[in-house]
C-alpha positions as CSV (number, residue, x, y, z in Angstrom):
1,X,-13.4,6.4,7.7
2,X,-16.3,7.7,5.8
3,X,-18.2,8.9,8.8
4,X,-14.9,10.9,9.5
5,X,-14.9,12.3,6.1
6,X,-18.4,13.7,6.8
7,X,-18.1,14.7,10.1
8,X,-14.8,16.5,9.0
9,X,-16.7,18.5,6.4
10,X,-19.3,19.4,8.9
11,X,-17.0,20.3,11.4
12,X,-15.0,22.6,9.3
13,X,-18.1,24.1,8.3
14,X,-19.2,24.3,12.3
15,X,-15.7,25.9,13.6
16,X,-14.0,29.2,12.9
17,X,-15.8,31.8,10.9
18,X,-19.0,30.9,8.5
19,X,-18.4,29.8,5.3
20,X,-19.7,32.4,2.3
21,X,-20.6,29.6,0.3
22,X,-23.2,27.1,0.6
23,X,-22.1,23.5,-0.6
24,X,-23.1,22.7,-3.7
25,X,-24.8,19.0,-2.2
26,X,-27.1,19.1,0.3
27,X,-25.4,18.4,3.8
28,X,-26.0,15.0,5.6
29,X,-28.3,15.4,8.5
30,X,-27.3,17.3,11.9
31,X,-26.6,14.4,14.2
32,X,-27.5,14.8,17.8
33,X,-25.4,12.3,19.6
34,X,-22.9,14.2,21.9
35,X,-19.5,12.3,20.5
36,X,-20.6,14.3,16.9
37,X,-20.8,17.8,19.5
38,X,-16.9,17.2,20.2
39,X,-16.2,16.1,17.1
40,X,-17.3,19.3,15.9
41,X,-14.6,21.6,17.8
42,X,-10.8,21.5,16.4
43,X,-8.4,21.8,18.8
44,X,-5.6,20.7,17.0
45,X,-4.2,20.8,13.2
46,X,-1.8,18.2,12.5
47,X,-0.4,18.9,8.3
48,X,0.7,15.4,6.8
49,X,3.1,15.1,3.4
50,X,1.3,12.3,1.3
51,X,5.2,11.4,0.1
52,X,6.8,11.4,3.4
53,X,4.1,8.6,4.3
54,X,4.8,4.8,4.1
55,X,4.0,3.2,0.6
56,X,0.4,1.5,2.0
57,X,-0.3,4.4,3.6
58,X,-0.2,6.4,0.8
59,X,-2.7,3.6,-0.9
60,X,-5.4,3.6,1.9
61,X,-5.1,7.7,1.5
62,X,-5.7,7.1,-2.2
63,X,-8.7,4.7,-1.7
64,X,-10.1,6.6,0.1
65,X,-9.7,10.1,-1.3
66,X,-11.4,7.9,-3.9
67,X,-14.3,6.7,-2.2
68,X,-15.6,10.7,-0.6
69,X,-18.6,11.8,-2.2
70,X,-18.5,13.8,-5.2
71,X,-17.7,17.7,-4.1
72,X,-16.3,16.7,-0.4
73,X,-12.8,16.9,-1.7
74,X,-13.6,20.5,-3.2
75,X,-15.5,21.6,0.1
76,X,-13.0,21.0,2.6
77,X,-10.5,22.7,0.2
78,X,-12.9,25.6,0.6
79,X,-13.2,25.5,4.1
80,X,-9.5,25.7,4.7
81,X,-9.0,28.3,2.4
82,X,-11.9,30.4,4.1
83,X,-10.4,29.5,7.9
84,X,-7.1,31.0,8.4
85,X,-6.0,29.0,11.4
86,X,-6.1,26.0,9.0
87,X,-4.6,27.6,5.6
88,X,-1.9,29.1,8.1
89,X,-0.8,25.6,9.5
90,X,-0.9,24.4,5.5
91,X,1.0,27.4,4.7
92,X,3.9,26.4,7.4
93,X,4.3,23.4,5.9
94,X,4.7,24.9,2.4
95,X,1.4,24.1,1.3
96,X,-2.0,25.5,0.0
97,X,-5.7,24.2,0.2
98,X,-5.6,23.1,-3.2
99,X,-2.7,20.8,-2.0
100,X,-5.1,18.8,0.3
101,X,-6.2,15.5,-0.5
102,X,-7.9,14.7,2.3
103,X,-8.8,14.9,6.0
104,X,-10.0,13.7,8.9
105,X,-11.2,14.6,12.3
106,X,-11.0,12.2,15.2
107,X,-12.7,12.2,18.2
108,X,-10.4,14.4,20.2
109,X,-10.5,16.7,17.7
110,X,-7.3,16.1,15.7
111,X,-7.6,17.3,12.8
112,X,-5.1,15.7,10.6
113,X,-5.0,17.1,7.1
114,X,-3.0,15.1,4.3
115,X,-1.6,17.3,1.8
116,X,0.2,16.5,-1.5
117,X,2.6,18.8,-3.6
118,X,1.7,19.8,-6.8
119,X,4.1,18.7,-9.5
């Protein structure tokens, strides 16, 4: 799940328009494999509700929002906020980038973004 945390970052960094602001960590090196090339293009958002999910669910989503490097979080917040196709689909389910707790990219590029209301 970590190696989909990073390659989530660096594809929302890779699709859509350029971001205006560096990361504030250096990014992990560019990986040349062609599985990391798909992984790279989003062809689908898919908008989760932390509370609609199961209770273990909800734990592995905690762990592991837990376990991203420091700033990753903050980054892909950034990203979305900076690609409208992505705010818009957070927006349609009533939520904003700041909302996201995490999210991750699999290799057929689903990007499924889990999002939590703030209270």
């Amino acid at each position: 799940m970590r190696k989909a945390m990073i390659a989530i970052g660096t594809a929302l960094l890779v699709s859509g328009s350029a971001m205006a602001q560096a990361p504030a960590t250096p990014a992990p090196p560019a990986r040349s494999a062609p599985s990391d090339e798909r992984a790279a293009t989003i062809k689908s958002v898919s908008v989760v509700d932390l509370d609609a999910l199961p209770a273990a669910t909800q734990e592995q989503v905690a762990q592991q929002s837990k376990a991203q490097p420091a700033g990753q979080l903050q980054q892909i917040q950034a990203t979305i906020e900076n690609e409208p196709k992505l705010k818009s689909a957070l927006a349609t389910k009533g939520f904003t980038s700041r909302d996201v707790v995490m999210a991750s990219l699999d290799d057929d590029g689903e990007l499924t973004i889990v999002a939590k209301r703030a209270t």
